[in-house]
C-alpha positions as MATLAB code, in Angstrom:
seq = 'XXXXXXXXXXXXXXXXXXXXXXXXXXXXXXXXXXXXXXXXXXXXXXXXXXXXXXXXXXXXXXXXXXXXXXXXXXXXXXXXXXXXXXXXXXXXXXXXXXXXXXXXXXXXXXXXXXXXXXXXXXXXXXXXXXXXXXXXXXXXXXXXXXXXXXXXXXXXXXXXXXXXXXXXXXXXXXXXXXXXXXXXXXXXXXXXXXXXXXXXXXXXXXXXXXXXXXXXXXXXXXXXXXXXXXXXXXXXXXXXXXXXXXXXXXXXXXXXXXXXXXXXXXXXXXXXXXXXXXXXXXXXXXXXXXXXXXXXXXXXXXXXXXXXXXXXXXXXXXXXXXXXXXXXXXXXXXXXXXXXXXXXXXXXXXXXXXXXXXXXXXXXXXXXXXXXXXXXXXXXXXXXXXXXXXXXXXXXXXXXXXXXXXXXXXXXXXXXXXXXXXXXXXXXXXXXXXXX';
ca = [
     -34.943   -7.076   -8.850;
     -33.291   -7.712   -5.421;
     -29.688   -6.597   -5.408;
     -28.951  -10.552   -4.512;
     -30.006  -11.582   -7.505;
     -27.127   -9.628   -9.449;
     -24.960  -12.267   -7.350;
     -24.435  -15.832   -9.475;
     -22.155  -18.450   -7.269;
     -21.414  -20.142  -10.568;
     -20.227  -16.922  -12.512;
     -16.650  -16.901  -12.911;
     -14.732  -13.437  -11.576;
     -13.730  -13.144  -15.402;
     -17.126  -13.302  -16.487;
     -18.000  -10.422  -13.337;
     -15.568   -8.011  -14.567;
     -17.006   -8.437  -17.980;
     -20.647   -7.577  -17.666;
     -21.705   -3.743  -18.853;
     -20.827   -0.627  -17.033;
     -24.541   -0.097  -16.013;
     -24.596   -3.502  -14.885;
     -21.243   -3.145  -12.628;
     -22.599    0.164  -11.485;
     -26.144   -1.366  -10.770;
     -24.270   -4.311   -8.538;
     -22.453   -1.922   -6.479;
     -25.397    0.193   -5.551;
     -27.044   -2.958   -3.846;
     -23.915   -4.110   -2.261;
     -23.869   -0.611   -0.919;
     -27.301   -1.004    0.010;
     -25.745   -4.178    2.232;
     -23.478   -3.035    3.592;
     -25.289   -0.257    4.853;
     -26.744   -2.063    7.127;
     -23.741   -1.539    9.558;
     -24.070    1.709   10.108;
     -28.310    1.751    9.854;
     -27.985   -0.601   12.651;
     -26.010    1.471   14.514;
     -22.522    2.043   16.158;
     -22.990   -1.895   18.709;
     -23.203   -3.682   15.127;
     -19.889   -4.955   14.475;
     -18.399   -4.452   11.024;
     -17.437   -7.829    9.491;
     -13.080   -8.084    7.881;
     -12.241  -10.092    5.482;
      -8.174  -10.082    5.277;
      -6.325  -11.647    2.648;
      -2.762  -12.383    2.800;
      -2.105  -13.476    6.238;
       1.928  -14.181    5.757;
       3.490  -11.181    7.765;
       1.718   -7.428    7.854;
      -1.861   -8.995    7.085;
      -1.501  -11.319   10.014;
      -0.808   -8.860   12.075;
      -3.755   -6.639   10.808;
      -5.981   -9.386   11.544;
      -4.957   -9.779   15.214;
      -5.119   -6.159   15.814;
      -8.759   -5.238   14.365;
      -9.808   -8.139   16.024;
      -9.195   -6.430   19.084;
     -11.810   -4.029   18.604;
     -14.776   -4.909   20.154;
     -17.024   -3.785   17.643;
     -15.143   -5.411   14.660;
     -15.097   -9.282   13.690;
     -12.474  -10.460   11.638;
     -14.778  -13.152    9.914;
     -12.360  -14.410    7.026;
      -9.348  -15.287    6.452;
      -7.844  -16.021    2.921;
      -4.339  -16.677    1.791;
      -2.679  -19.222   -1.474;
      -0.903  -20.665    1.065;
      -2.745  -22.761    3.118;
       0.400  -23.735    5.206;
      -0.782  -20.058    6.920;
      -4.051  -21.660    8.114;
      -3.283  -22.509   11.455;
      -1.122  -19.932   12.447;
      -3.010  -17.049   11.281;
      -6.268  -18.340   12.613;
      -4.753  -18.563   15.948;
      -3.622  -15.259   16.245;
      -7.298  -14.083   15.426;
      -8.530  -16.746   18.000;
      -5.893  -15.835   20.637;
      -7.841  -12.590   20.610;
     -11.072  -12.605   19.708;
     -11.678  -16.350   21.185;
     -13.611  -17.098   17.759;
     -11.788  -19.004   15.047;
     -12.522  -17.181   11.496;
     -13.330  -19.017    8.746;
     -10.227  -20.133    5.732;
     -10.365  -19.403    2.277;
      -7.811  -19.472   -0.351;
      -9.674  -17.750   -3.357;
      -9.954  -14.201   -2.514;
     -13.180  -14.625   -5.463;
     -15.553  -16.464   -2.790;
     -14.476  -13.479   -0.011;
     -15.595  -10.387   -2.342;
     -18.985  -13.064   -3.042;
     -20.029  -13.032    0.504;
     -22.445  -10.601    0.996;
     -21.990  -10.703    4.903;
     -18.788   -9.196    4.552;
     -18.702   -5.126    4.946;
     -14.575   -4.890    4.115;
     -11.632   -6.345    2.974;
      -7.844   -6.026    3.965;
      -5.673   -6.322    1.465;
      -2.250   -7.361    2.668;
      -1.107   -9.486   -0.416;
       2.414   -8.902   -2.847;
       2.226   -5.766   -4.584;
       0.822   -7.042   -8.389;
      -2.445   -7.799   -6.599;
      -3.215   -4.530   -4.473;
      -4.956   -2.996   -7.638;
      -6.961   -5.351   -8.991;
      -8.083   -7.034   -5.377;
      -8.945   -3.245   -4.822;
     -10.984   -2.405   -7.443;
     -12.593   -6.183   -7.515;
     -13.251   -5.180   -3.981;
     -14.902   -1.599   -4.782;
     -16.990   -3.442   -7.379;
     -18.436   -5.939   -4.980;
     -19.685   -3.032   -2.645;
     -16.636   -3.758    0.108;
     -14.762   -1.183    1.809;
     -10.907   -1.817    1.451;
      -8.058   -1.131    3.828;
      -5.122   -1.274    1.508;
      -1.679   -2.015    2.309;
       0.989    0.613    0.991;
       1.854    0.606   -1.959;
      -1.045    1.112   -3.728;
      -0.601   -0.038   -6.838;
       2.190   -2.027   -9.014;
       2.009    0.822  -11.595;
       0.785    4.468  -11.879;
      -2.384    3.474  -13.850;
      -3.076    1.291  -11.181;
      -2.893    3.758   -8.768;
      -5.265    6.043  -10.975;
      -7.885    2.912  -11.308;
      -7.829    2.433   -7.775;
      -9.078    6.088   -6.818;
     -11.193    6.059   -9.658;
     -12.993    3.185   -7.967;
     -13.043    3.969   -4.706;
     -14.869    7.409   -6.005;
     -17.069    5.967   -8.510;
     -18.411    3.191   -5.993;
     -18.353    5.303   -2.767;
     -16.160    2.948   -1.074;
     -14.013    3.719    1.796;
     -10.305    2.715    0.985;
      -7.377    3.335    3.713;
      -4.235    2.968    2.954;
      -1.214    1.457    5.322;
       0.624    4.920    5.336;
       0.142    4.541    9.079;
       1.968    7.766    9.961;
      -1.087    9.629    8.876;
      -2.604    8.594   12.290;
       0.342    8.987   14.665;
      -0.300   11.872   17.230;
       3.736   12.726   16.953;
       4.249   12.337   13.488;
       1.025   15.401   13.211;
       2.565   17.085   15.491;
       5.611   17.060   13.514;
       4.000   18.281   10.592;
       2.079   20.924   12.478;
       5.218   22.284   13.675;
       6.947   22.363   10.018;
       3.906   24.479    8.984;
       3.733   26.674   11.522;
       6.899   28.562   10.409;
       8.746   28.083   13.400;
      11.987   26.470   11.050;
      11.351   29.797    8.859;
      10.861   28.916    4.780;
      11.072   24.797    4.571;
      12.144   24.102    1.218;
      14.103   20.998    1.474;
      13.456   17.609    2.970;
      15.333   14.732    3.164;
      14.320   10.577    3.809;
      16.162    8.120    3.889;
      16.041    3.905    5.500;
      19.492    2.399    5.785;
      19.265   -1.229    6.868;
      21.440   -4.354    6.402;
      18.918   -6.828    4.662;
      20.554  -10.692    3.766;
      21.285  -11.020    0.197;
      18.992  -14.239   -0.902;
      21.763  -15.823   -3.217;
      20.732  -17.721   -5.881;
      18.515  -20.511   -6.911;
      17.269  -22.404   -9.838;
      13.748  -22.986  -10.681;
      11.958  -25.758   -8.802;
       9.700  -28.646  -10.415;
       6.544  -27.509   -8.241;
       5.552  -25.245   -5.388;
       5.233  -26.355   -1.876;
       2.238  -28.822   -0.903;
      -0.344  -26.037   -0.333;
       0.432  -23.488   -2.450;
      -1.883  -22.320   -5.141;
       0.653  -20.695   -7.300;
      -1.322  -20.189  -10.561;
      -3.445  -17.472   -8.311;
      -0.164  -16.220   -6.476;
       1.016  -15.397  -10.006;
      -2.419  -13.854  -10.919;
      -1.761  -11.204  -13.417;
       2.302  -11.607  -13.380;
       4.204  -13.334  -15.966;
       4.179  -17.066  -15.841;
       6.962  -19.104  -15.085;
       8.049  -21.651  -13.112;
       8.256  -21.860   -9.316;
      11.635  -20.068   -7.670;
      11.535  -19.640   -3.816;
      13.558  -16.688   -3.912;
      10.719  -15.141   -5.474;
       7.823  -16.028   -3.037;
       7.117  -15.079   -0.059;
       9.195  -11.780    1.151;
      11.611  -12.116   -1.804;
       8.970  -10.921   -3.825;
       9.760   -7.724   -2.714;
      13.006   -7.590   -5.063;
      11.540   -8.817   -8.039;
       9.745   -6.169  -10.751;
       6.920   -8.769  -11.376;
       5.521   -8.763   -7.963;
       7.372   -5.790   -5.903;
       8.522   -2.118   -5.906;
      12.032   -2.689   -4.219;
      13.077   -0.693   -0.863;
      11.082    2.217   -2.306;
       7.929    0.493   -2.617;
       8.753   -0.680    0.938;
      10.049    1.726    3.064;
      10.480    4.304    0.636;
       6.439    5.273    0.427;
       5.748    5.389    4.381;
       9.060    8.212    4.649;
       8.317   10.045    1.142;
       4.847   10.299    2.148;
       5.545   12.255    5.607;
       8.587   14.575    3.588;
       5.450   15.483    0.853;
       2.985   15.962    3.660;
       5.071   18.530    5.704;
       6.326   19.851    2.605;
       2.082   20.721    2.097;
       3.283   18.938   -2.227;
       1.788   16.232   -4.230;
       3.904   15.238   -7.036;
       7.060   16.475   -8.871;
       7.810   18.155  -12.197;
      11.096   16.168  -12.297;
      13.188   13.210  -11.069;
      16.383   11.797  -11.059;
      17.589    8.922   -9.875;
      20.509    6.438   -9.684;
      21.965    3.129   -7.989;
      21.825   -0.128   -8.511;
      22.606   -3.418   -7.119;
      26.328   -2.299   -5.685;
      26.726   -5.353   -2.900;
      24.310   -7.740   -3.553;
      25.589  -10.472   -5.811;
      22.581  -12.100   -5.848;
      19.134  -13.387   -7.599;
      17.514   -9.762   -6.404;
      16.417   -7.399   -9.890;
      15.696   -3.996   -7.080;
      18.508   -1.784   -6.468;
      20.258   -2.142   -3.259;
      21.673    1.416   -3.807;
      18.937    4.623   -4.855;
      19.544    8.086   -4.421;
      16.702    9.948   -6.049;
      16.041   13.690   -6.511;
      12.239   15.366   -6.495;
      12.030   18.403   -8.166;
       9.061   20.947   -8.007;
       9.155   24.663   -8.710;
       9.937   25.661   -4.994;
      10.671   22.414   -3.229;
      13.201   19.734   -3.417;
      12.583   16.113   -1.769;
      16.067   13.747   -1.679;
      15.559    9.746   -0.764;
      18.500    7.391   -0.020;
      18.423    3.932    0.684;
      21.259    1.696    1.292;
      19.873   -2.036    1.939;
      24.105   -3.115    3.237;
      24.310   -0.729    6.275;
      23.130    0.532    9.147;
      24.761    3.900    9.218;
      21.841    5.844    8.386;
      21.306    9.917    8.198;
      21.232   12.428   11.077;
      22.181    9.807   13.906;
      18.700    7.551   12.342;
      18.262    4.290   10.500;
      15.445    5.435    8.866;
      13.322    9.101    9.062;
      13.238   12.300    7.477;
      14.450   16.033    8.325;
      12.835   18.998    6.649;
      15.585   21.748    6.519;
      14.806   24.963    7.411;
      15.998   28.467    8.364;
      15.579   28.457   11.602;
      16.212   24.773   12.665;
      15.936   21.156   10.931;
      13.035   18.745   12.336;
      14.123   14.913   12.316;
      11.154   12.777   12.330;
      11.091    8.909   12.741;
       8.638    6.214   14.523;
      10.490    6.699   17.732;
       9.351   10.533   17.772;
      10.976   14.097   16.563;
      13.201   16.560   17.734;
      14.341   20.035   16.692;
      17.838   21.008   16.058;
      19.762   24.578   15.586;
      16.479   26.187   17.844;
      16.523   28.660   20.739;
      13.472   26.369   22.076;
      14.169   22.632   22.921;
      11.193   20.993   21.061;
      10.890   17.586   20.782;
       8.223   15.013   21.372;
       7.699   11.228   21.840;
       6.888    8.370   20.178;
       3.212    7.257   19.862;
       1.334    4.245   18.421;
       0.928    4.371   14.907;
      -1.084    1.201   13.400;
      -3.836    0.918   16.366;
      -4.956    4.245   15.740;
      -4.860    4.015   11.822;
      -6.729    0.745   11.931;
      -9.492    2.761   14.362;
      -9.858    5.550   11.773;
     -10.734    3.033    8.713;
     -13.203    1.505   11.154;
     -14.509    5.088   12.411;
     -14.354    6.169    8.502;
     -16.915    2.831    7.797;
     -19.053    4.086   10.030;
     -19.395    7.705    8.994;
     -18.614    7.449    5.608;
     -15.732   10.186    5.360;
     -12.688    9.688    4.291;
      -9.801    8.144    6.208;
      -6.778   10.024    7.535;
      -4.570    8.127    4.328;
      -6.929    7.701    1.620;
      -6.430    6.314   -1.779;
      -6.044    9.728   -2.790;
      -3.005   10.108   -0.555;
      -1.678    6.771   -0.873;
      -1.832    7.072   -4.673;
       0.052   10.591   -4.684;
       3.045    8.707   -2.140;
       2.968    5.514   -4.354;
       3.726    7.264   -7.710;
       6.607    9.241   -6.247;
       8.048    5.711   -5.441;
       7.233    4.806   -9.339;
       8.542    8.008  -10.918;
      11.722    7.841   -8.802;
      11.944    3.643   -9.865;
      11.445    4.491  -13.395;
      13.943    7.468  -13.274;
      16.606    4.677  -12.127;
      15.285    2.136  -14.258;
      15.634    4.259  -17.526;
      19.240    5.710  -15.781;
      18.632    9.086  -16.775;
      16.142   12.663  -15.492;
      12.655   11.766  -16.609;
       9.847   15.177  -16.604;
       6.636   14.171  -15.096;
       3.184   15.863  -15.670;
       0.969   15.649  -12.718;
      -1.936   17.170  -15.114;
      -1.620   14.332  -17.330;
       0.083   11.959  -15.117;
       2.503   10.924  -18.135;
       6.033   12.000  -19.163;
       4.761   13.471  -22.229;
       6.662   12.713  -25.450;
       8.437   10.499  -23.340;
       7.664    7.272  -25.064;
      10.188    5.201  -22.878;
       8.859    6.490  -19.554;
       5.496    6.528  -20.839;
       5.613    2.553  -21.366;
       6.710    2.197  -17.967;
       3.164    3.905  -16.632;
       1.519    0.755  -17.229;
       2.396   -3.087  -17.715;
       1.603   -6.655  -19.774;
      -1.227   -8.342  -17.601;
      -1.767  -12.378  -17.867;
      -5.187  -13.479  -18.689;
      -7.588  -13.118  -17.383;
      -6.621  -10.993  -14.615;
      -6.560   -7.762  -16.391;
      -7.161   -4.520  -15.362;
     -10.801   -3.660  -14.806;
     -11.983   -0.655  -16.482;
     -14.476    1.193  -14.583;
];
């Protein structure tokens, strides 16, 4: 049988997840088989994007793949079809070819012509899209964080292994020539024993006040799919669009946010995945508003020989070590402050320092390059899931306002039963979690 014919325009995405392993597995092969065809073709066949959720950070995705000559961004898809214009523009502007619109991402994983899919939506969706994705034989460039929950974050590498699909994730700094050479440096022993880092993001965001629920949702809007798996209720602006952010049902809070990019460089230079213990605390401190994410989080990372510290203050820009945002790994011999606008050395005989460099142009290049060759990216799921479930633990720690003990063997907090029902979460039908 052709692998097309494993592809039914009339079969619901509920009734897709559904079918038997060794049907899902089957699927995937042939999709694999399609999308092959890039790279059989060779390096002057474009790869065809799909991007979905064109608000902010996907519409800027979109506009900057499409700068690559051997890449067409051939989709766009978002609930809101007030984006249309806009986003298609910016596509347009440089590519001088419109993409086509879609508002179900369900008719973007269908088409068959379509070798890989950005993912740029709220939070609650980056797992499921993901795996859905993996499924229908797409590569997936993910946006950070990973996953709304640490199961999701284990589903998502699971599929990305188990279908051979390429998945990136936005931890951007992975692919910045300064931020390696930061980490080089750290490991080289230069700073002595480096036991201790430290990030932080200090910012004054606008408190969103508060607001009753609405009697609908903007002309446009398909909200029932915006919801997807999250808990339904009635239509609040200050939860949609980049409010989400500060709501538990759709977002991670400033940890999610910021926190994942900075916590992923501290754990990279540290050469660590994830920590034995953590402790955390804040809370909403100046913020008298509608937002449920602390505005306030120190959190501690413990790990037999290593200690990682995060602080994030969402009311001022006073940030750490002369910085708004960064991180500094202590040392012996000298403490290395690293942020996007490049790293410098302090308490050294030698004056080392570097520059900034671009960061998203050349991560978006590697997820192409990775299509092509088939090897992994420079932030693959694998990465992205290890920095996304510090960002959990330490969320959970504050949640549950006391030290939680984590074991990455198990990834669970072992007797724990508290933490342990925080791993996962309550998923509206039918978008549940697919089981691979």
């Amino acid at each position: 049988m052709n692998s097309a014919d494993f592809i039914q325009r009339d079969l619901s995405r509920r009734q897709f997840l559904g079918r038997s392993a060794h049907n899902a597995a089957s699927m995937a092969a042939g999709m694999v088989a399609l999308s092959s065809t890039v790279m059989a073709a060779g390096s002057n066949e474009k790869i065809r994007l799909a991007v979905i959720g064109v608000r902010n950070q996907g519409r800027t995705l979109a506009a900057q793949f499409a700068e690559f000559s051997d890449v067409e961004v051939a989709v766009l898809c978002d609930v809101d079809s007030n984006l249309e214009s806009l986003a298609l523009k910016a596509v347009q502007d440089v590519s001088g070819k419109a993409p086509r619109w879609e508002t179900d991402f369900r008719r973007v994983l269908d088409d068959r012509s379509i070798d890989a899919v950005v993912i740029a939506t709220p939070d609650h969706w980056h797992a499921l899209m993901g795996i859905m994705a993996c499924q229908a034989g797409k590569d997936v460039y993910l946006e950070k964080p990973v996953g709304h929950t640490i199961e999701e974050g284990q589903r998502l590498l699971q599929a990305a292994r188990h279908f051979d699909r390429v998945m990136q994730t936005g931890l951007q700094q992975r692919s910045s020539s300064h931020f390696q050479t930061a980490i080089e440096l750290v490991r080289s022993g230069k700073l002595g024993e480096v036991r201790l880092a430290k990030a932080w993001m200090a910012n004054t965001r606008k408190p969103i006040g508060h607001r009753r629920d609405e009697s609908s949702p903007p002309t446009g809007v398909n909200y029932d799919l915006w919801l997807g798996p999250a808990e339904d209720r009635p239509f609040n602006s200050n939860r949609f669009h980049y409010h989400w952010h500060w709501f538990w049902d759709y977002g991670t809070g400033e940890l999610g946010n910021w926190g994942v990019h900075l916590l992923d460089v501290a754990r990279w230079g540290l050469g660590i995945d994830l920590p034995t213990s953590v402790s955390a605390s804040g809370g909403k401190y100046v913020f008298k508003d509608d937002q449920e994410t602390p505005d306030t989080m120190l959190v501690t990372y413990g790990y037999p020989d290593h200690t990682i510290l995060w602080e994030h203050r969402l009311w001022s820009n006073h940030g750490l070590e002369g910085r708004g945002s960064g991180v500094a790994f202590h040392g012996e011999h000298g403490t290395l402050v690293v942020d996007r606008s490049g790293w410098k050395v302090y308490d050294s005989k030698e004056r080392l320092t570097s520059d900034t460099s671009d960061l998203l142009k050349p991560h978006l290049r590697d997820f192409i390059n990775s299509i092509r060759t088939r090897q992994r990216p420079n932030a693959d799921i694998e990465v992205g899931n290890i920095s996304t479930t510090m960002c959990h633990l330490g969320n959970i720690a504050c949640r549950l306002g006391r030290e939680v003990r984590f074991d990455p063997a198990t990834s669970s907090f072992g007797t724990d039963a508290a933490a342990n029902a925080l791993l996962t979460k309550t998923y509206r039908e039918p978008w549940t979690l697919p089981v691979i």
